[in-house]
C-alpha positions in Angstrom: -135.7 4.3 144.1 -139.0 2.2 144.2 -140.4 -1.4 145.5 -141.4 -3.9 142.8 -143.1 -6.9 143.1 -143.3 -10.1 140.3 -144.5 -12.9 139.8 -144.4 -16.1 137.0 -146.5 -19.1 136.8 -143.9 -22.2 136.9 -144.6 -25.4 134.9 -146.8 -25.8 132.1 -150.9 -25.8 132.4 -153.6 -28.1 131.4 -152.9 -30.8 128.6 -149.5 -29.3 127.9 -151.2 -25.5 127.1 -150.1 -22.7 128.2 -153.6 -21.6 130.0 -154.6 -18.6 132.4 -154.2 -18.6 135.7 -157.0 -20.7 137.9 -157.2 -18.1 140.2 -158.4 -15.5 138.2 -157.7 -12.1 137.1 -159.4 -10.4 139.4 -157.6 -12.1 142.7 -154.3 -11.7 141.2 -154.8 -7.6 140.8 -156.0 -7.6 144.3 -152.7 -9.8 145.3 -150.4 -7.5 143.4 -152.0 -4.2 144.9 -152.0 -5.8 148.8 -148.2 -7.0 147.9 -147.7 -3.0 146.5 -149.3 -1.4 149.0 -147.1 -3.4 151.5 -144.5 -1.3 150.1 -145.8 2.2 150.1 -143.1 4.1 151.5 -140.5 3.2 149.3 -142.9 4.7 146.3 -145.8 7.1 147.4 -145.5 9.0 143.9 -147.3 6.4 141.4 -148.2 3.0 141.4 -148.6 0.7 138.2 -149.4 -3.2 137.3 -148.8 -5.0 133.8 -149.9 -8.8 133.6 -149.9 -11.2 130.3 -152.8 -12.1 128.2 -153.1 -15.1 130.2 -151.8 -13.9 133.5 -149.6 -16.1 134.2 -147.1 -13.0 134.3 -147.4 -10.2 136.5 -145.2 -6.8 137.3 -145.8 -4.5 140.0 -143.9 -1.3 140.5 -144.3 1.8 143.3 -142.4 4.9 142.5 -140.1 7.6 144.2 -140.1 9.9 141.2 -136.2 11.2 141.0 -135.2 11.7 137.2 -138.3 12.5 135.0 -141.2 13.7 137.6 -143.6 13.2 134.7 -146.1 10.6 134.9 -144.3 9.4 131.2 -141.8 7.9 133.8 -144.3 6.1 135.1 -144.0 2.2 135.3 -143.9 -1.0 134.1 -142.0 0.0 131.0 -143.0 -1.3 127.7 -141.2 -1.8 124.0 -143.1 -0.2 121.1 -143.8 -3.6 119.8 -144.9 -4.9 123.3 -142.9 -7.8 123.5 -140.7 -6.6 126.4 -142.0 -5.3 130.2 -139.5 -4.3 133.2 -140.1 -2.8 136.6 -136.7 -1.2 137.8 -135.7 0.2 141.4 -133.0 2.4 141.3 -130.6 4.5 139.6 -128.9 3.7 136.4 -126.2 6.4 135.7 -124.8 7.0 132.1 -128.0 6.6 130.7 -128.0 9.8 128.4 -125.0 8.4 127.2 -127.1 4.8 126.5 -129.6 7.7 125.0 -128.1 8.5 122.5 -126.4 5.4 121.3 -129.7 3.4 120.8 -131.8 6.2 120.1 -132.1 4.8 116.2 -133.3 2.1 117.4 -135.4 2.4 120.5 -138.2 5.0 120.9 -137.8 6.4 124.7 -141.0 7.6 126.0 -139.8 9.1 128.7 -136.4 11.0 130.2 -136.3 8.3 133.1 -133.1 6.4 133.7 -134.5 3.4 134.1 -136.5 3.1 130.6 -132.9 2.4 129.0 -133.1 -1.0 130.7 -135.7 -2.2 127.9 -133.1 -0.4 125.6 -130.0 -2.2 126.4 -131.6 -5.3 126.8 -133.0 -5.1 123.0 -129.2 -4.5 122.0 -127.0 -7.0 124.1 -129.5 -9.3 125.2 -128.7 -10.4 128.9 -125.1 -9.2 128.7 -126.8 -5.4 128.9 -125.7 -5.8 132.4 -122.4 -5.1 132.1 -123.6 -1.9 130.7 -125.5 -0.5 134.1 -123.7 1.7 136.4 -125.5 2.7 139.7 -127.4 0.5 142.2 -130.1 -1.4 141.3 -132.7 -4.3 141.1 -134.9 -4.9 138.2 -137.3 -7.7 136.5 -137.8 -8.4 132.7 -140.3 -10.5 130.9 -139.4 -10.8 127.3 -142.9 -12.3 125.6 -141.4 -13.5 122.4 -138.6 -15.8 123.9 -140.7 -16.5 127.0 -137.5 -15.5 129.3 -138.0 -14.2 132.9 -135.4 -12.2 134.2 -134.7 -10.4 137.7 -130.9 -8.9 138.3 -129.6 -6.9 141.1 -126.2 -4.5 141.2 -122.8 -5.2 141.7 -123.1 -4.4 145.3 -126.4 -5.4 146.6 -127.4 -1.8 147.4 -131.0 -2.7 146.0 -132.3 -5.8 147.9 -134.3 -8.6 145.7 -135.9 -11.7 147.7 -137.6 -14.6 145.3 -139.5 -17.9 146.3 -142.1 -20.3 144.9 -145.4 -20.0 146.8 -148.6 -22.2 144.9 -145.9 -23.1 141.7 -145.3 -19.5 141.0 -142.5 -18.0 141.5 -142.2 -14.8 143.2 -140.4 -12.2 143.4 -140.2 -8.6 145.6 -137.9 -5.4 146.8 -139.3 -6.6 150.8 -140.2 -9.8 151.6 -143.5 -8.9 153.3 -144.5 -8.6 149.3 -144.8 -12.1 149.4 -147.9 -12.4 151.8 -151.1 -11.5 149.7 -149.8 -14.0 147.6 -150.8 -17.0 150.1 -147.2 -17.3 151.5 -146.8 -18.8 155.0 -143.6 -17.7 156.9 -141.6 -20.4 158.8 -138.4 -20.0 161.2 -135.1 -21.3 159.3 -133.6 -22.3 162.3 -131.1 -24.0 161.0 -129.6 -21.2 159.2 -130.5 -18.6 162.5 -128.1 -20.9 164.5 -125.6 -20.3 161.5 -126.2 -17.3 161.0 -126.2 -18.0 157.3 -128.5 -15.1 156.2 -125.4 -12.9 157.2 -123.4 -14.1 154.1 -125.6 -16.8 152.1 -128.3 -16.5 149.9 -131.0 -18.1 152.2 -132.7 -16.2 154.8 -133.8 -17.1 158.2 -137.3 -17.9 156.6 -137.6 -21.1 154.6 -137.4 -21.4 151.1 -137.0 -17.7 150.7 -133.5 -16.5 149.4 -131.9 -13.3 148.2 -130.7 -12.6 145.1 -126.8 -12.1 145.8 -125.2 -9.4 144.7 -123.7 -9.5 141.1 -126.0 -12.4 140.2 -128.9 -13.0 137.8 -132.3 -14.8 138.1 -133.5 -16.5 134.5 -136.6 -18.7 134.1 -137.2 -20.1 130.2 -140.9 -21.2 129.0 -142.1 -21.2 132.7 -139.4 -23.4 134.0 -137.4 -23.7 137.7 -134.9 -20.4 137.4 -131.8 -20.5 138.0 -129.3 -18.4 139.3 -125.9 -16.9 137.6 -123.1 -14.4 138.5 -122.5 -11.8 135.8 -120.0 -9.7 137.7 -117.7 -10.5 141.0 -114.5 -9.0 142.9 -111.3 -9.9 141.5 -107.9 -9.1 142.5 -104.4 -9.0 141.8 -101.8 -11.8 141.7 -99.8 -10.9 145.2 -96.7 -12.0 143.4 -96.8 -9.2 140.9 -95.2 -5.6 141.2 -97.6 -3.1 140.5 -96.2 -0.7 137.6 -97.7 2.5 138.9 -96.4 4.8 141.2 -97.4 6.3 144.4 -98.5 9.8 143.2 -100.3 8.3 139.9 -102.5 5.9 142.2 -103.4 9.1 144.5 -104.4 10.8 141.7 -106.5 8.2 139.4 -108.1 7.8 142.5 -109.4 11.2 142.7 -110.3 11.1 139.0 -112.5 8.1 140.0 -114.2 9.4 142.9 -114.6 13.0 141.8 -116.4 11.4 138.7 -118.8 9.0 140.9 -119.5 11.6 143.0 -121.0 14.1 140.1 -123.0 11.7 138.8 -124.8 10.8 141.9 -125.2 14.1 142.4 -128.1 14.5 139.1 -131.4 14.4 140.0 -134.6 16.2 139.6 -135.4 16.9 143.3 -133.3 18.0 146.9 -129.9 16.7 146.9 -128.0 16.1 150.6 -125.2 14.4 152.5 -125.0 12.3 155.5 -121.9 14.0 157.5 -120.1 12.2 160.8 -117.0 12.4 161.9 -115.2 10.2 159.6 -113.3 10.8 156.8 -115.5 8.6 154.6 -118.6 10.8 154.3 -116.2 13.9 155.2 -114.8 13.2 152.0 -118.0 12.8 150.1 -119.4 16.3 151.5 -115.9 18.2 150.2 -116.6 16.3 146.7 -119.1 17.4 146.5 -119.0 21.0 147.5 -115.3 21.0 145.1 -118.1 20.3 142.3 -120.7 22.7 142.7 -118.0 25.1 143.1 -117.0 24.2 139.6 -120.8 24.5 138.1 -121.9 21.2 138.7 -125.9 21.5 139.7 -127.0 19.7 143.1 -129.7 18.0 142.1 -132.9 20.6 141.4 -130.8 23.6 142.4 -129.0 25.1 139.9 -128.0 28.3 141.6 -124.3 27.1 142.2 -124.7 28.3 145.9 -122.9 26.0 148.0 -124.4 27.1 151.2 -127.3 25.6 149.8 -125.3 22.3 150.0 -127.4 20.9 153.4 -125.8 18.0 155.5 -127.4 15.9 158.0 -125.8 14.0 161.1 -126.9 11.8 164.4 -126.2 13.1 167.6 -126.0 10.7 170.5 -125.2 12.8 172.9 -122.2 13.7 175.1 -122.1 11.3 177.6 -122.6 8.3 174.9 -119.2 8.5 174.3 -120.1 8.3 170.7 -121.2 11.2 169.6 -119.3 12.4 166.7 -121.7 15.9 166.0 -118.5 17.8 167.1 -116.3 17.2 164.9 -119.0 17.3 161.5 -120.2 20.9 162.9 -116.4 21.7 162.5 -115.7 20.0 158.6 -119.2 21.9 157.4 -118.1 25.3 158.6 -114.8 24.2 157.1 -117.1 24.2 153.7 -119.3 26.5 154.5 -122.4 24.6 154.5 -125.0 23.5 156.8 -125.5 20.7 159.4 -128.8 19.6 160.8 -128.3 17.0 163.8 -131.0 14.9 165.1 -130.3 13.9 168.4 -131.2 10.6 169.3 -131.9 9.8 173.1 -133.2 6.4 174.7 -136.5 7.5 174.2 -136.2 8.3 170.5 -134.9 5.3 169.5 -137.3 3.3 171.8 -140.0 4.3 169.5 -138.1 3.6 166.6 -137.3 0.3 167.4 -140.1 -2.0 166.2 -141.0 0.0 163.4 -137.0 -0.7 162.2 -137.2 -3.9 161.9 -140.2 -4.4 159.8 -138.8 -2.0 157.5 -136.0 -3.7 157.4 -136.3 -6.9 157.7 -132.7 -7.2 159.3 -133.1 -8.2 162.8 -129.3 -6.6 163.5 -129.0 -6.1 167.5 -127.8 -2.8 168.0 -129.7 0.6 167.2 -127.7 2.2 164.4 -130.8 1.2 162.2 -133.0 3.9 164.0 -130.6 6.6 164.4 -130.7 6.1 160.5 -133.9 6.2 160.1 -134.6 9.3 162.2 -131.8 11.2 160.2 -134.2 10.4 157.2 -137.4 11.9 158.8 -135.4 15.1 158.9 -133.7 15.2 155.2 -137.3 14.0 153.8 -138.8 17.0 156.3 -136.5 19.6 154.5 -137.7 18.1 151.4 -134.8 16.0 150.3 -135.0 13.0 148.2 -131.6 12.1 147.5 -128.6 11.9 150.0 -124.6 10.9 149.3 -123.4 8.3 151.9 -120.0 7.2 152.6 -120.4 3.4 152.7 -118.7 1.0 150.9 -114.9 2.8 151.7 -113.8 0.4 154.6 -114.2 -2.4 152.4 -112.2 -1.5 149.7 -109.5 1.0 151.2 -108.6 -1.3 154.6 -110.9 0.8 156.9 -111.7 -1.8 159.6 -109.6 -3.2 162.7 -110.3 -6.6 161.3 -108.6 -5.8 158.4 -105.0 -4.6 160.4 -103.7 -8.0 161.1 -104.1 -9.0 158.0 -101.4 -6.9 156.0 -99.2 -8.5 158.7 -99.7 -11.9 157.2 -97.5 -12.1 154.7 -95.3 -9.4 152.9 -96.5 -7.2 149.9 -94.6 -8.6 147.1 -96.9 -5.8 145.1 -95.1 -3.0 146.9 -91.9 -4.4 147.9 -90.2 -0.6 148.9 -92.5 -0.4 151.9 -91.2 -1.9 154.6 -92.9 -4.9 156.4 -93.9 -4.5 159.7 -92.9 -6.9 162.5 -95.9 -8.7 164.7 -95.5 -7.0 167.4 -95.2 -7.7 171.4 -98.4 -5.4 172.7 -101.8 -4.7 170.6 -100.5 -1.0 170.4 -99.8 -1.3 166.1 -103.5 -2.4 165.7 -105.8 -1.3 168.3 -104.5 2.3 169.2 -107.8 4.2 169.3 -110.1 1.5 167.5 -112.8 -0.5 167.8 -112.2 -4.7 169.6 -111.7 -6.8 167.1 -114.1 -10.1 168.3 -112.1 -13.2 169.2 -111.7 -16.1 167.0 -113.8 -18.6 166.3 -113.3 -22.4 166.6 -112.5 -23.8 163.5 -110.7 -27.1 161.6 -107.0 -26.3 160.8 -108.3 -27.1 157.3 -111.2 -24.5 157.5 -108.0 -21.9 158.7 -105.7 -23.0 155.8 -108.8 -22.6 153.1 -109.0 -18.9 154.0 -105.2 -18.7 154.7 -106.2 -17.3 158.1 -108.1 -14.3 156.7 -111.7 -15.3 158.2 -113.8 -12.5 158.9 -116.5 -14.9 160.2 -115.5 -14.1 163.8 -117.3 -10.9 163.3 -120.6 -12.3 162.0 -120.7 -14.8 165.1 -120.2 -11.8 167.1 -123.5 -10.2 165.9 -125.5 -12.5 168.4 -125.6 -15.8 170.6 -128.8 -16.9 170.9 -130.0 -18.8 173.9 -131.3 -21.9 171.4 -133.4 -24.5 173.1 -132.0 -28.0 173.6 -133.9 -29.5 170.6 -131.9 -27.4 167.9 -128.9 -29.5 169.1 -130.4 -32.3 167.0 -130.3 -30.7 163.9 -126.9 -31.6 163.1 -125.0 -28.4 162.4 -121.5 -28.3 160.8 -119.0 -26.1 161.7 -120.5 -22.8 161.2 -117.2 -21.5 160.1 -116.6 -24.5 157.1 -120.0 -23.4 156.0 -119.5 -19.5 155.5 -116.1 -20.9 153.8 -117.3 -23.4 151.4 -120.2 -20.9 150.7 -117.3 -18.5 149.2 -117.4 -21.0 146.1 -114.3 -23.3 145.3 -112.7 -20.3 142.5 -112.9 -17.7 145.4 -111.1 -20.3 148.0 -108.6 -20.9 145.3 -108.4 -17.3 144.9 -107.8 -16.7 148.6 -105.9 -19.5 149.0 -103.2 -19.3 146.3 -103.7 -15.8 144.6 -104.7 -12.9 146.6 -103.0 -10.7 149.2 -104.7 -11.8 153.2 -105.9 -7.9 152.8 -107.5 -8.9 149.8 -109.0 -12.0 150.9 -110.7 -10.0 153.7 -112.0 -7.3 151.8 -113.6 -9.8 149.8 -115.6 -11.4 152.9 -116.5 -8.0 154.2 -118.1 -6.6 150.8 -120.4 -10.4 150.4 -121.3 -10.7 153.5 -121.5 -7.6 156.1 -121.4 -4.8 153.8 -124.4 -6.4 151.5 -126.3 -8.1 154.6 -126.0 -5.9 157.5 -124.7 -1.8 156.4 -126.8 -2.4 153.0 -130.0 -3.2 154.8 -129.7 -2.0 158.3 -128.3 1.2 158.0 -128.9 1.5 154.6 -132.1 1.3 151.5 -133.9 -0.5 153.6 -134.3 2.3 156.5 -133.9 4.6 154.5 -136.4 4.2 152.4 -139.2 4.6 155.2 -138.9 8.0 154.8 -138.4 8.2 150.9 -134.5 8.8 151.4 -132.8 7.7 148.1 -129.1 7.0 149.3 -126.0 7.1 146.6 -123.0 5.5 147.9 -120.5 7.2 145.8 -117.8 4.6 146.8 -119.8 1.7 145.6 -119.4 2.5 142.0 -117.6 -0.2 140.4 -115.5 2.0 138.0 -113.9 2.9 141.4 -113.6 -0.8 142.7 -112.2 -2.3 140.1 -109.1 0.3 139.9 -109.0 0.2 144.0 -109.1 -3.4 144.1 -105.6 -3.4 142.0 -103.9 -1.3 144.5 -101.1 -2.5 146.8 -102.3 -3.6 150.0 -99.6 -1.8 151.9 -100.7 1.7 150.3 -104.1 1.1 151.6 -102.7 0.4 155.0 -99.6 1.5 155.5 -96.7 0.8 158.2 -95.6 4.2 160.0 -92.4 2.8 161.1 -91.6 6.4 163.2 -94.4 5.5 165.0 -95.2 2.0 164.9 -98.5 2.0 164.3 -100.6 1.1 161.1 -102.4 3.5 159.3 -105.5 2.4 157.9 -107.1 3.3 154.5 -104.0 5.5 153.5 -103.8 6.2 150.3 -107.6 7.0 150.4 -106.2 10.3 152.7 -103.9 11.2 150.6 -106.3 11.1 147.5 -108.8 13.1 149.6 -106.3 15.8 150.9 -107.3 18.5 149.2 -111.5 18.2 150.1 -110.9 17.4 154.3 -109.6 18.8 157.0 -106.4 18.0 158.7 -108.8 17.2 162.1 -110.5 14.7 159.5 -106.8 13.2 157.4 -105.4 12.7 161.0 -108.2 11.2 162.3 -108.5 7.3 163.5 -110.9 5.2 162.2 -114.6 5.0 164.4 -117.6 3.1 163.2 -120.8 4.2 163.0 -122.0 2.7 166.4 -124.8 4.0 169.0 -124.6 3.2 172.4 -124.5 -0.5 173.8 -125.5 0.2 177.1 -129.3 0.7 178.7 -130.6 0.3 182.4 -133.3 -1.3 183.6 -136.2 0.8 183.6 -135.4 3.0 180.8 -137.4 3.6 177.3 -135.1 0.6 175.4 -135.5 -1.8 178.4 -139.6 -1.5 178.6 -140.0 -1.7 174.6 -138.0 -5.1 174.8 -139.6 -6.9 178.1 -142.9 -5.5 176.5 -142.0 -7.9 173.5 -140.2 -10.4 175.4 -143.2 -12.5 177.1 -142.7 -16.2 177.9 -145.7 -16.1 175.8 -143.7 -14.4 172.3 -140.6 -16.2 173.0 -142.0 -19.5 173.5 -143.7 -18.8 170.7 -140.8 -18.5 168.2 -140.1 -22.5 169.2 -136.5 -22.3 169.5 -135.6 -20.3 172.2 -134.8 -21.3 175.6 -137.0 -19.3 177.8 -135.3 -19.6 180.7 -131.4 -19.0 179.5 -133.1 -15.6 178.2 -134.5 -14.4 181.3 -130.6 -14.4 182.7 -129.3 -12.6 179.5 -131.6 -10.1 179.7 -131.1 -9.3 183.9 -127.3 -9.8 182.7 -127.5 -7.1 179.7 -129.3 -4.5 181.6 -128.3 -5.0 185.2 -124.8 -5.6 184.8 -124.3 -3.8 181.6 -122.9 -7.4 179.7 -123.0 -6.1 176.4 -123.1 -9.6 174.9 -126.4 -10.3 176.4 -128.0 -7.2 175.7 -127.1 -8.0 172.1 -129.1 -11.3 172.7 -132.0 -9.5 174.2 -132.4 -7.4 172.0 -132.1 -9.6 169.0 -135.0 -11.9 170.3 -137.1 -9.0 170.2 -136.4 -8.4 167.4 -137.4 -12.1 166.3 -140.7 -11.5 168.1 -141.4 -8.6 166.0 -140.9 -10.4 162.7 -142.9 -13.4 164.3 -146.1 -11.3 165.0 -146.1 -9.0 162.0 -145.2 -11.6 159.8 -147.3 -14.3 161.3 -144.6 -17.0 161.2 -145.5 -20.7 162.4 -143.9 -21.5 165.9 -140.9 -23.8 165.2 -141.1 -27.2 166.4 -138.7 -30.3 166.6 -138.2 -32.1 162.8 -137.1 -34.8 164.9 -139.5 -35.2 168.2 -138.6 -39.1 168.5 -135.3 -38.0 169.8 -137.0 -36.2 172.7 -138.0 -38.0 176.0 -141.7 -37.2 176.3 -141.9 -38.4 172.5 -144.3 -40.9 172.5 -145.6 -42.9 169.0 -149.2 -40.6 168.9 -147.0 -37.9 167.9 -145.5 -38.8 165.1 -148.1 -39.2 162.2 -146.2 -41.1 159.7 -145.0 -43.7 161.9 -148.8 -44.1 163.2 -149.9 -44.6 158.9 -147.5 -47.2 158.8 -147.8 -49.1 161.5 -151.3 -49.0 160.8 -150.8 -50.1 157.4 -148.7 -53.1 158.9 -151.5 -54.4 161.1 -153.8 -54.3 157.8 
């Protein structure tokens, strides 16, 4: 786990040569060490820079040392012959296994995982990526063919952000890389109003965009890159009977996870969990103490002692209503290991709260992000560098109360013995101890029929509603819902349209867009990282997806006709039985979520009216000042959890304005306005000069 930084000179230079860079070595060392040292937390161990002769290349990596401590795991890696350079963040499993296969060919100067990048890529060329297994984001510059390449995992675990700033294009783990380089931030508005940057590859600053997961980045002889997928979801024909049976599905799926789980578990340093209440990370913790029971080593400890096994949880606190530190006390006695708890109050997270969002770069209104981040501060205080997480099971097993409706769509021709549920008369089969589901939004009947009523857009509008100012109604905005749809790519809509079980089709949004966006960032490498937290997501390994993803929908939520209820990510308990506790198997589904509700006068309330001046808000350019001052006496006066969202996500947009410095907004099209006069709009004065010449 490490931040890299890259860059490549576009276009040719003088007369047609390929020429050094104008700005000189010397600048462009200082750039890359500003742009590393940016990024200092995610890699405090070593730092390292490579550039071509001519400069007009440049890699930048800051390391977390976690296999290979030695400085020979330093990087940028190198080929023997010098004609190939990579900077990799990350883990890369299965690499002893890569080892040995190209060790007649490849001389490996270290023991690192990542050094078998410039290995594979030697042997398979750009298909080597079909070869990784872990999470990752990595850059390549192969001198002989001239080829720049950047990738990122299956998953998006590893975030990777590129633009063009001065005709070079850039490259970083964290945007705020980009800076020393001479970039100037502006508002996307545009895609704020969207809320594109939840599920697209642009962000909510211009001309920056992500790297989505499963794609790859190439640029030939300097050229414009482009971007292609190298790996995607895919699932089952609906109309198909699956040929396996119940019990041989339970137990492949134990196979898989048992096997993800013990390799995550290698590493050369302090190995932990992060335990709540659910049966996600409940099930990771009794993985992994099954293994160290059977000899596998947790990380640097090889003494088999699985009280040694520490797990870490938030605590909210009683009243919250919450607070899950209960029941994860109760599942590590169960196992016999420990649990630390950080409790979080108002005041802890208050100071947590700016800091969050820079590190993040997710401006995500609620405050899971700093209960994650404080969990970190504790596992890196007890000397931890590594920690198994539980994310990624929702989105693959049915774990969300967005997800319920869905299997009662249309009926699972897949696993036609299990009886179809009837749409009930009350919301008792669906919501019985879960979560709201958010409302629909309004969309075309086509928009509906395009996603065969599976849209999981509803819940990205519900992450905020922005009190815009009047101008950004001139900007033209389609239906945001078309948007996020057409933005699935016309093979995916056919998929969902024709092919794939509603659950299916759902599952699919939720892993590109929220999963990737918000839990990957938020509450995931990009918090943890602050405190050199590695996190390994053991369900996020695509050996296990891609046998998941050909399971039945009604085995992954399954119809309890006794009861009438649906039981969500089913077959996931039953494959987990034997390493949970019947308090946990039994258990309803709960999402990680800290309190939404904060008074005036409190620690949370001061921290946002400190950063929500008429001053920083009118400021950002697109914000109605006055709408916000009624959201914000509605969100913490009244307790209107909707507007406290909206509060608190314009602070966070203040934060990102100041520490980014990004330009105030302003109208692209003032002549629209009433006060417009013709002194303001230069263009129009040129030419009507020109005219009267």
């Amino acid at each position: 786990m490490c931040g890299l930084t890259a860059f490549l000179a576009l276009g040719r230079g003088d007369n047609g040569r390929q020429c050094g860079n104008c700005h000189g070595p010397h600048l462009l060392k200082g750039q890359m060490d500003e742009s590393l040292e940016l990024v200092k937390h995610r890699g405090p161990d070593a730092r390292g820079q490579w550039f071509s002769p001519d400069y007009r290349v440049g890699l930048g990596h800051a390391r977390l040392s976690i296999i290979d401590l030695s400085p020979a795991g330093n990087q940028p890696f190198h080929d023997s012959e010098d004609d190939i350079h990579a900077v990799v963040n990350g883990e890369i499993y299965d690499y002893e296994k890569h080892r040995m296969e190209l060790a007649g060919e490849f001389k490996f100067k270290s023991n690192s995982d990542c050094e078998a990048v410039i290995a594979l890529y030697r042997h398979y060329g750009v298909s080597f990526l079909s070869k990784l297994r872990g999470e990752f984001a990595l850059v390549l510059w192969d001198a002989r063919r001239k080829r720049f390449f950047a990738a990122r995992d299956r998953y998006g675990i590893k975030s990777l952000y590129y633009t063009v700033v001065n005709n070079k294009l850039l490259v970083a783990t964290e945007m705020k890389s980009f800076l020393p380089f001479g970039w100037q931030p502006e508002w996307n508005v545009e895609n704020l109003m969207g809320k594109g940057w939840l599920y697209d590859s642009e962000m909510y600053f211009k001309g920056v965009h992500r790297l989505e997961p499963g794609q790859y980045l190439v640029s030939l002889n300097h050229q414009s890159p482009e971007v292609k997928t190298y790996w995607d979801l895919d699932y089952p024909d609906k109309r198909a009977p699956c040929p396996q049976t119940e019990e041989e599905i339970v137990l492949k799926v134990r196979e898989l996870m048992l096997e993800s789980v013990r390799l995550r578990l290698r590493a050369d340093v302090g190995v932990g969990v992060y335990l709540s209440g659910g049966l996600d990370s409940s099930a990771i913790a009794g993985m992994a103490a099954h293994l160290i029971k059977e000899g596998q080593l947790l990380g640097n400890d090889a003494s088999g002692d699985i009280s040694k096994m520490s797990c870490y949880t938030i605590r909210f606190g009683k009243g919250s209503g919450v607070d899950e530190s209960d029941i994860a006390q109760r599942t590590a006695d169960w196992l016999g290991v420990d649990l630390y708890p950080v409790t979080m109050d108002e005041e802890e997270i208050a100071v947590r709260l700016e800091d969050t969002v820079w590190y993040t770069e997710a401006p995500i209104p609620d405050v899971n992000g700093m209960g994650r981040m404080a969990v970190g501060e504790l596992a890196h205080s007890h000397g931890k560098k590594v920690i198994l997480t539980g994310e990624g099971s929702d989105e693959h097993f049915g774990g969300y109360p967005d997800m319920l409706t869905k299997i009662l769509l249309e009926p699972d021709y897949a696993w036609p013995s299990t009886p179809f549920p009837p749409m009930p008369n009350d919301a008792k089969i669906w919501t019985a101890g879960r979560e709201p589901v958010p409302p629909p939004v309004e969309a075309p009947a086509s928009t509906k029929r395009m996603l065969n009523n599976t849209s999981v857009f509803a819940r990205i509008n519900s992450f905020y509603a922005l009190p815009f100012a009047s101008w950004t109604a001139n900007l033209g905005m389609d239906n945001p819902e078309t948007v996020f749809a057409e933005n699935l790519g016309a093979q995916v809509v056919a998929n969902i349209t024709d092919k794939w079980h509603p659950l299916h089709s759902a599952s699919y949004q939720w892993t590109k867009s929220i999963l990737a966006n918000y839990i990957l960032r938020y509450i995931g490498d990009g918090v943890d990282m602050v405190h050199q937290i590695e996190t390994r997501p053991p369900f996020l390994d695509h050996h296990v997806t891609e046998y998941v993803n050909q399971i039945p929908p009604s085995l992954k939520i399954k119809y309890d006709s006794g009861n009438k209820i649906l039981r969500e990510k089913y077959i996931l308990r039953q494959a987990m039985c034997p390493f949970i506790t019947d308090e946990i198997m039994n258990r309803t589904k709960r999402a990680y979520l800290g309190p939404t509700i904060y008074r005036e006068g409190g620690p949370i309330h001061n921290v946002v009216m400190k950063l929500l001046t008429e001053e920083n808000v009118r400021n950002l350019g697109f914000v109605d000042w006055n709408q916000l001052q009624k959201q914000i006496v509605k969100g913490f006066r009244d307790g209107d959890g909707r507007c406290f969202r909206s509060s608190l996500f314009v602070a966070q947009l203040v934060v990102l304005s100041q520490r980014f410095g990004v330009k105030k907004a302003t109208d692209p099209f003032p002549r629209l306005q009433p006060e417009y006069t013709e002194r303001d709009d230069p263009y129009l004065a040129f030419t009507q000069t020109r005219s009267r010449l």
